[in-house]
ZAMARGU-4260 file (C-alpha; in steps of 0.2 Angstrom, whole numbers, plus 5000, padded with zeros to 4 digits):
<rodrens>
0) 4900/5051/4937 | 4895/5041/4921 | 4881/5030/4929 | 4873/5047/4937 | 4873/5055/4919
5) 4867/5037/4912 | 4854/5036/4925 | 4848/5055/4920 | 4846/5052/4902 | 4837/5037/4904
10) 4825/5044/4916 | 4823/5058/4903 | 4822/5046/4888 | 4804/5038/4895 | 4796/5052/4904
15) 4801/5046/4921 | 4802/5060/4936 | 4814/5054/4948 | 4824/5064/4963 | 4845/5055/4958
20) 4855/5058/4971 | 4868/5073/4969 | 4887/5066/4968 | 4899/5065/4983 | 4911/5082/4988
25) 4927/5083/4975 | 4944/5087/4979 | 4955/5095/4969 | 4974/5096/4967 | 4986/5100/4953
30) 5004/5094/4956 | 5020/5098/4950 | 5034/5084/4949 | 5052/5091/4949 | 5067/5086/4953
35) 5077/5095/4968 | 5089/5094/4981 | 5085/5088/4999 | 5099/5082/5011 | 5088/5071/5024
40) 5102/5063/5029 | 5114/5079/5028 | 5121/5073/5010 | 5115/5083/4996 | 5105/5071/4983
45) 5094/5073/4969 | 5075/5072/4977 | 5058/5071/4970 | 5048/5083/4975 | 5027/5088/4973
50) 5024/5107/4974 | 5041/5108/4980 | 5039/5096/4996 | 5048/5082/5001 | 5039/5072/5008
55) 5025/5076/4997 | 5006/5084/5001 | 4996/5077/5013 | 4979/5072/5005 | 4964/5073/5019
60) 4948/5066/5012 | 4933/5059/5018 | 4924/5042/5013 | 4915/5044/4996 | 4924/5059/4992
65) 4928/5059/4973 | 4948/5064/4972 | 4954/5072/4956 | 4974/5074/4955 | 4983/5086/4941
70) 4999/5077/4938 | 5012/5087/4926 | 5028/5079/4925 | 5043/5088/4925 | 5055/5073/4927
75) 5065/5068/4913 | 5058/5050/4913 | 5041/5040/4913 | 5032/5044/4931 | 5016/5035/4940
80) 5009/5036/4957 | 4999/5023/4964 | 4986/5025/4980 | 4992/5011/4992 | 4977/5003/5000
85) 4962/5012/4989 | 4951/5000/4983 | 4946/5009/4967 | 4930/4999/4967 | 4925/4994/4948
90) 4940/5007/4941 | 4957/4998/4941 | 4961/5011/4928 | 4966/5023/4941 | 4977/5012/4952
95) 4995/5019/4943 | 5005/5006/4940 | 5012/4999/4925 | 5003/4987/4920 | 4986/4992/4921
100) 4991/5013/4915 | 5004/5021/4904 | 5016/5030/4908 | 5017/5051/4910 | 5028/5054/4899
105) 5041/5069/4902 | 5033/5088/4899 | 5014/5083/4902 | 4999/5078/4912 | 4987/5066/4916
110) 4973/5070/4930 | 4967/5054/4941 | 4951/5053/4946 | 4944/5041/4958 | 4932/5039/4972
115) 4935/5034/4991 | 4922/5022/4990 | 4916/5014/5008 | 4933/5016/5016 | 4941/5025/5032
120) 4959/5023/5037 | 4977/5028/5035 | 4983/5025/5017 | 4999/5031/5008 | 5004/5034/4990
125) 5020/5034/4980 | 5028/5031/4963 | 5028/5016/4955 | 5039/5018/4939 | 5059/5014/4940
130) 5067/5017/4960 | 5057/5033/4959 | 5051/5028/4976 | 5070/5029/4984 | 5071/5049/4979
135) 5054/5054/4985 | 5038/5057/4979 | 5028/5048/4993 | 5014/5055/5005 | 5003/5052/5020
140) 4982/5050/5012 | 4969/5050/5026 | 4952/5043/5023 | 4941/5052/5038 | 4925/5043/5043
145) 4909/5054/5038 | 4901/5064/5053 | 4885/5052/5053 | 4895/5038/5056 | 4901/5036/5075
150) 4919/5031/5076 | 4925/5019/5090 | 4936/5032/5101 | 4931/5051/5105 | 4938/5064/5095
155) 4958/5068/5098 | 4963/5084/5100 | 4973/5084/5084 | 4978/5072/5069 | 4996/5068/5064
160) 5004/5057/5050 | 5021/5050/5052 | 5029/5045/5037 | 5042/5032/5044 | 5056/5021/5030
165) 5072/5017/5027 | 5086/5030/5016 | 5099/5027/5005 | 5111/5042/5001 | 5112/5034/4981
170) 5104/5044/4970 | 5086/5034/4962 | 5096/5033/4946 | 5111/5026/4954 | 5103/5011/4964
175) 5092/5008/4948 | 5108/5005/4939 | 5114/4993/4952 | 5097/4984/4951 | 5098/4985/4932
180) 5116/4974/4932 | 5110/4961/4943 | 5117/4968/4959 | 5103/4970/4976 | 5102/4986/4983
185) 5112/4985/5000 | 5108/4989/5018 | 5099/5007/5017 | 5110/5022/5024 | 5099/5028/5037
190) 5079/5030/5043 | 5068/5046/5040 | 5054/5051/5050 | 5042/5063/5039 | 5058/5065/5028
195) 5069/5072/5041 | 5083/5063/5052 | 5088/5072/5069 | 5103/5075/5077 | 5097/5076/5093
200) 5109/5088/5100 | 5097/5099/5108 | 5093/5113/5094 | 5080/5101/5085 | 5062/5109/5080
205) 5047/5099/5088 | 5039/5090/5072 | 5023/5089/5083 | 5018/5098/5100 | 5001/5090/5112
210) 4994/5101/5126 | 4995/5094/5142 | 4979/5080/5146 | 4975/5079/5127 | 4975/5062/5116
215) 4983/5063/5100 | 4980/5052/5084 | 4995/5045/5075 | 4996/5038/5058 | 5012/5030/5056
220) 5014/5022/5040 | 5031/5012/5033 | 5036/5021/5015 | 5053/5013/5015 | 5061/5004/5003
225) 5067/4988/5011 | 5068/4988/5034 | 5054/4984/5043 | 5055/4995/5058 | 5049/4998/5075
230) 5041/5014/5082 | 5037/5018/5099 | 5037/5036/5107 | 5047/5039/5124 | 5037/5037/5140
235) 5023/5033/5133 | 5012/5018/5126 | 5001/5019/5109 | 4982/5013/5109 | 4977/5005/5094
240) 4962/5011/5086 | 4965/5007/5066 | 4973/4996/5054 | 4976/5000/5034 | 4957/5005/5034
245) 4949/4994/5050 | 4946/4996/5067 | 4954/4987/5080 | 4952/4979/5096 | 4961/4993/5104
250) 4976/4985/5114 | 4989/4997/5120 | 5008/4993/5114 | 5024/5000/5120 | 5030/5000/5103
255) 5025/4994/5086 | 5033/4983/5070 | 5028/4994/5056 | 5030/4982/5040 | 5035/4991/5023
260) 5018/4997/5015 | 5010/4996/5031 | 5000/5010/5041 | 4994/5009/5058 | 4984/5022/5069
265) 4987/5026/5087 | 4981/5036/5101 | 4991/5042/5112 | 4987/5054/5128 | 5001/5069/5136
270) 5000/5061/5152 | 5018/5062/5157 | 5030/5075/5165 | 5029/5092/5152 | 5044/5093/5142
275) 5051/5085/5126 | 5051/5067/5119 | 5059/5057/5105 | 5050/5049/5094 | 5061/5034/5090
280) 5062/5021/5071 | 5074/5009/5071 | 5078/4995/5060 | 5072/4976/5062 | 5077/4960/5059
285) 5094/4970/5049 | 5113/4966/5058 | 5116/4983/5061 | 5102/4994/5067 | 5099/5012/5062
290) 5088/5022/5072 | 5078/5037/5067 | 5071/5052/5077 | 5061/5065/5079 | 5054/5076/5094
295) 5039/5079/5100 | 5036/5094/5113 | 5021/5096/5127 | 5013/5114/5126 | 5023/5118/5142
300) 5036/5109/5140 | 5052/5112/5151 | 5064/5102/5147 | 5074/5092/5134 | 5072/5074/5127
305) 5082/5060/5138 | 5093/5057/5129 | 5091/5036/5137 | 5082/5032/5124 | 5066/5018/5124
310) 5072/4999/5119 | 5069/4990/5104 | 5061/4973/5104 | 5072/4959/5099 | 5070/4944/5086
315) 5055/4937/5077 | 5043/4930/5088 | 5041/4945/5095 | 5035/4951/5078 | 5025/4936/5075
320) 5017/4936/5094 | 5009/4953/5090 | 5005/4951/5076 | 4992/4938/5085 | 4987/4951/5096
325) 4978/4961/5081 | 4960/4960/5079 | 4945/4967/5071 | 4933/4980/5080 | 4916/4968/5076
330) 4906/4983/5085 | 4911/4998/5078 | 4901/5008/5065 | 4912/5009/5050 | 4914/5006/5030
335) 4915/4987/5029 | 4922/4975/5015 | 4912/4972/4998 | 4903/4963/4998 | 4894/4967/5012
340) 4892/4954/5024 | 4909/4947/5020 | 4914/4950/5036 | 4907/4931/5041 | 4920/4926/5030
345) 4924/4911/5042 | 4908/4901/5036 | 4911/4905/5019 | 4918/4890/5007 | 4934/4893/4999
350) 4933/4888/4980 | 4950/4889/4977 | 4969/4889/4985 | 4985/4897/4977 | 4999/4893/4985
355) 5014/4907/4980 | 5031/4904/4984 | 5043/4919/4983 | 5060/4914/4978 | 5079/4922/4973
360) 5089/4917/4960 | 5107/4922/4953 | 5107/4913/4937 | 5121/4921/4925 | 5127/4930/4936
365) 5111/4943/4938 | 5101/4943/4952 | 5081/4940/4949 | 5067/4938/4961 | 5051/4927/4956
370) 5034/4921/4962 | 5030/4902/4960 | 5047/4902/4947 | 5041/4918/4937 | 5050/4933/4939
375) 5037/4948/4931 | 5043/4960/4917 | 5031/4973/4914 | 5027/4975/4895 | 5025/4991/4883
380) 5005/4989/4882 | 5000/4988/4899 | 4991/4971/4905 | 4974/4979/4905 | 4974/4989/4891
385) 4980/4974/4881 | 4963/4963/4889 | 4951/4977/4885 | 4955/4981/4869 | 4955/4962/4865
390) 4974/4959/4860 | 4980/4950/4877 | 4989/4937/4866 | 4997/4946/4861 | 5005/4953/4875
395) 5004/4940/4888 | 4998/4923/4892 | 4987/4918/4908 | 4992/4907/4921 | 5010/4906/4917
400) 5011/4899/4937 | 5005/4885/4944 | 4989/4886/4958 | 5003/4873/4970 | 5024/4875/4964
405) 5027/4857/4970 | 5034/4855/4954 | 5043/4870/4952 | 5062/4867/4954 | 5068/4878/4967
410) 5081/4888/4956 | 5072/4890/4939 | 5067/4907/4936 | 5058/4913/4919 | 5057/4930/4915
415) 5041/4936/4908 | 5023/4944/4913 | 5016/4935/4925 | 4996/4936/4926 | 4984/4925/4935
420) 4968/4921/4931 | 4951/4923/4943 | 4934/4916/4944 | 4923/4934/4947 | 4917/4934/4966
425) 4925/4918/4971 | 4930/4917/4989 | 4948/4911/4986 | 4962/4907/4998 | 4981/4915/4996
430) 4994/4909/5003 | 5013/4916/5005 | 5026/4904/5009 | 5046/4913/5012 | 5058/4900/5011
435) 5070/4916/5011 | 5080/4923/5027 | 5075/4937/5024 | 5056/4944/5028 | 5043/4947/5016
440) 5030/4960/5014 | 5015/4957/5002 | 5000/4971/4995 | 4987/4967/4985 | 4979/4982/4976
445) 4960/4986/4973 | 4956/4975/4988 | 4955/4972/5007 | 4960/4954/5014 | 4959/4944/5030
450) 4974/4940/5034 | 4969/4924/5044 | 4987/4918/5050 | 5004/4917/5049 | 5016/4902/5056
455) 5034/4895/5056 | 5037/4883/5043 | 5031/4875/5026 | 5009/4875/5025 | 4997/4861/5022
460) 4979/4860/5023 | 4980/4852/5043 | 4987/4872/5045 | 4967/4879/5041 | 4963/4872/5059
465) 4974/4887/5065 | 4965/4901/5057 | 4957/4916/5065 | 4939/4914/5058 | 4932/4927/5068
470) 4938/4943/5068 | 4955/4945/5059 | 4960/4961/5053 | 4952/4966/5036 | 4969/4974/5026
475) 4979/4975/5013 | 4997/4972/5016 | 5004/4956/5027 | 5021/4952/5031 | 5029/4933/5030
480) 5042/4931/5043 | 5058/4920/5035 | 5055/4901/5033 | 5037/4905/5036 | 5019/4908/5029
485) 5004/4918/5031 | 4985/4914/5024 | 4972/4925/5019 | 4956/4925/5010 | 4945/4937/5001
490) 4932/4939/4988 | 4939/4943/4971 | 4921/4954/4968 | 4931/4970/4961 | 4933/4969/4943
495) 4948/4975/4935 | 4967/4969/4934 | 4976/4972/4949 | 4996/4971/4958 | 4999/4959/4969
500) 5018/4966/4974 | 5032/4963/4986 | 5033/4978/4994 | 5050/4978/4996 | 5055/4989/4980
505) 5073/4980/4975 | 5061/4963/4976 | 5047/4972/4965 | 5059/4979/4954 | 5066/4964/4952
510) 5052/4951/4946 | 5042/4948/4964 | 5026/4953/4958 | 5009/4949/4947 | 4993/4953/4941
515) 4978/4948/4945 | 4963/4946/4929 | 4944/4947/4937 | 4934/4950/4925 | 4915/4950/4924
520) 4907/4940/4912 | 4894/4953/4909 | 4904/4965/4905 | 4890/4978/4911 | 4893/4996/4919
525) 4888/4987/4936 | 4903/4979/4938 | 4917/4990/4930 | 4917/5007/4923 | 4924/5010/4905
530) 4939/5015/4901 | 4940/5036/4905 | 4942/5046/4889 | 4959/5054/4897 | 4968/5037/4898
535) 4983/5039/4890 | 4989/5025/4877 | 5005/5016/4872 | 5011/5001/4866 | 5000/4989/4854
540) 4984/5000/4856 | 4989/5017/4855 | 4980/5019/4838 | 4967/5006/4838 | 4946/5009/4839
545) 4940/5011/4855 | 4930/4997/4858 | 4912/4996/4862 | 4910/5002/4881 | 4900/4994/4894
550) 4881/4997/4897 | 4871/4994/4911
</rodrens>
């Protein structure tokens, strides 16, 4: 909106007539964050709730559409919400996490504003301050593709989104505590399916209904806390068609590993006997599985759910083998990555490779989780604040980790904020290696990725003759099976300071996480927009001169 207003005023400035392009549609929401009490597992707990909903509000959108979000905190403690797989292009001050924003503190607002710039897909959002995310909080964001630009399927007859993750019955403030004293988490209590777990003893509402002949579209999304989980729908097979904002080659599954953070879209066609069906979420990779349900009904159903319901896969190759069965639509007509073109990113020359190695430590008795040997706290001035208002040294250092931990020995672990610096639009090479048991699951913010591979085993450089140069899926999550590693590459072309997190929230919580520093030399309005005169202020800068903004 600045740049429009900028443009204007020039044009006015020098007597220049020119036609400026009106803005894109806004939406608007105004939402209230309370506590309440929800039972999705049929033991009352303390919830958080938007507007009263558990999960929270469905945001439909459409690319370019300009969002702008009201968020009054009622809690009793700090709150943020972060948009899970939107770019922010040029305006990492609305990502909502805690080191690039502040805090809403108890008793007031802050309003997000932020644009869906070139993007389609299935996205989530959730809170990112404390274990918030364990009581609630989280929702289903759909980026719709505009009407001028063809999609790769033909209309379904309707749109779902299925909010699939792991419970625990512990209140948010109770497994904070456990993570506070050192102590992990423990296995979850139960799955949810869009909040709800059903019995399945016949008196269960549909959560969706499809007429007979019709194809439906699915989002199914992962906004659990630790368990990957599988999801298929009895009797009948998923078309994929969409993958955390890309289109896909659309292969048809019987089921589907969901990763924490993940979203996938589906089609899937009533083409079977009229009557009901579960719709089935069970933990992977965990010793004891938990299942989740819901049902879905046909128009004219007749019948009840079998209650025989549809296996789950077994082990980790599975996993891994279809991950290898995921590729990128090249044809379709869609929002591509920035920069445009990048979709050749095979003949692209990488300029530089970080190596990040997730380890666990128990040193002194508390348990800690690190990147490369540096477990991340977040700090009272948040990272970007700190950079723009020209104090970073005093908050943080740069580059606390290695590019290659080689040298890192495999149990040290310091604690402090862990920010890496990058060279603006260098094409650069990521790669995660688990030397864990346990699976991995990685999000960078403000950015789609190619996520070019992942293997068994320690990487070397021989490993690059193993990457999908072609057409690997453009996204922002990837998961890195145990005593594994997985390889992506992007262009870091979006200025700002962004989250590269573990997914996995006790991990997260816990230190397995960083930033990452791209800033632009120019420090011009053409690469990152100033600092909005809302933005809320703590720490060092809270009362320090505004410095000079950025100008084209």
């Amino acid at each position: 909106m600045g740049e429009v207003k900028l443009i204007l005023l020039l044009c006015l400035t020098i007597g220049v007539m020119s036609v400026v392009r009106g803005e894109d549609p806004y939406l608007f929401f105004t939402w209230k964050v309370t506590y309440g009490t929800i039972s999705p597992l049929g033991i009352p707990q303390q919830g958080i709730l938007i507007n009263g909903q558990f999960p929270g509000p469905n945001i439909n959108s459409t690319t370019n559409n300009n969002i702008v979000i009201n968020v009054h905190n009622y809690l009793d403690e700090p709150f943020l919400l972060t948009w899970n797989g939107i770019q922010h292009r040029k305006n990492s001050w609305q990502d909502g996490v805690p080191g690039t924003n502040c805090p809403i503190a108890p008793g007031t607002n802050y309003t997000y504003h932020f644009q869906v710039k070139d993007q389609i897909g299935s996205y989530i959002y959730y809170p990112t301050t404390a274990v918030h995310r364990a009581a609630g909080a989280f929702g289903g964001l759909r980026v719709n593709s505009r009407l001028l630009i063809p999609v790769p399927y033909a209309d379904p007859e309707d749109d779902y989104t299925v909010l699939i993750g792991d419970w625990y019955t512990k209140s948010h403030s109770t497994l904070r505590k456990l993570l506070d004293t050192g102590r992990s988490l423990g296995r979850p209590s139960g799955v949810l399916i869009n909040g709800k777990s059903y019995n399945g003893k016949g008196k269960d509402k549909p959560l969706f209904t499809m007429k007979p002949g019709k194809t439906y579209k699915y989002r199914i999304c992962n906004v659990g806390l630790k368990a990957s989980l599988n999801f298929r729908i009895q009797g009948h097979t998923m078309k994929l068609v969409e993958m955390e904002g890309s289109h896909t080659v659309q292969n048809t599954y019987e089921s589907l590993d969901v990763h924490v953070g993940q979203c996938f879209s589906v089609l899937v066609t009533a083409n079977q006997k009229p009557q009901s069906y579960y719709i089935v979420a069970s933990t992977r990779f965990l010793k004891n599985v938990l299942v989740g349900k819901a049902i879905i009904s046909y128009t004219n159903g007749k019948g009840p759910a079998s209650p025989k319901l549809p296996p789950a896969p077994v082990g980790w190759a599975w996993s891994l083998n279809q991950f290898r069965t995921f590729r990128w639509n090249l044809t379709a007509s869609a929002a591509r990555p920035n920069p445009q073109g990048s979709y050749h990113y095979g003949a692209i020359n990488i300029t530089r490779t970080i190596k990040l190695v997730n380890s666990a430590s128990r040193a002194g008795g508390k348990l800690r989780y690190a990147i490369n040997g540096v477990s991340h706290i977040d700090t009272a001035t948040p990272l970007k604040l700190a950079e723009y208002y020209g104090i970073a040294n005093k908050v943080f250092k740069y580059d606390t980790i290695p590019d290659d931990p080689k040298n890192v020995a495999p149990n040290k672990v310091t604690v402090e904020p862990n920010v890496v610096n990058t060279t603006f639009r260098n094409f650069v090479e990521i790669i995660f290696e688990n030397h864990e048991k346990s699976l991995q699951s990685w999000h960078l913010d403000g950015y789609s990725f190619f996520a070019v591979a992942i293997e068994p085993g320690r990487w070397n450089p021989e490993r690059r003759k193993n990457y999908n140069l072609l057409d690997a899926v453009s996204r922002h999550t990837v998961q890195v099976y145990p005593n594994s590693w997985a390889a992506i590459l992007l262009t870091f072309d979006n200025a700002g300071m962004w989250n590269l997190r573990s997914e996995l929230t006790e991990n997260r919580y816990l230190g397995q996480q960083l930033y990452v520093s791209v800033l632009s030399p120019a420090r011009s309005l053409r690469d990152e927009y100033n600092i909005p005169d809302n933005s809320l202020l703590c720490g060092l800068v809270k009362n320090l001169p505004k410095p000079p903004p950025y100008t084209i």
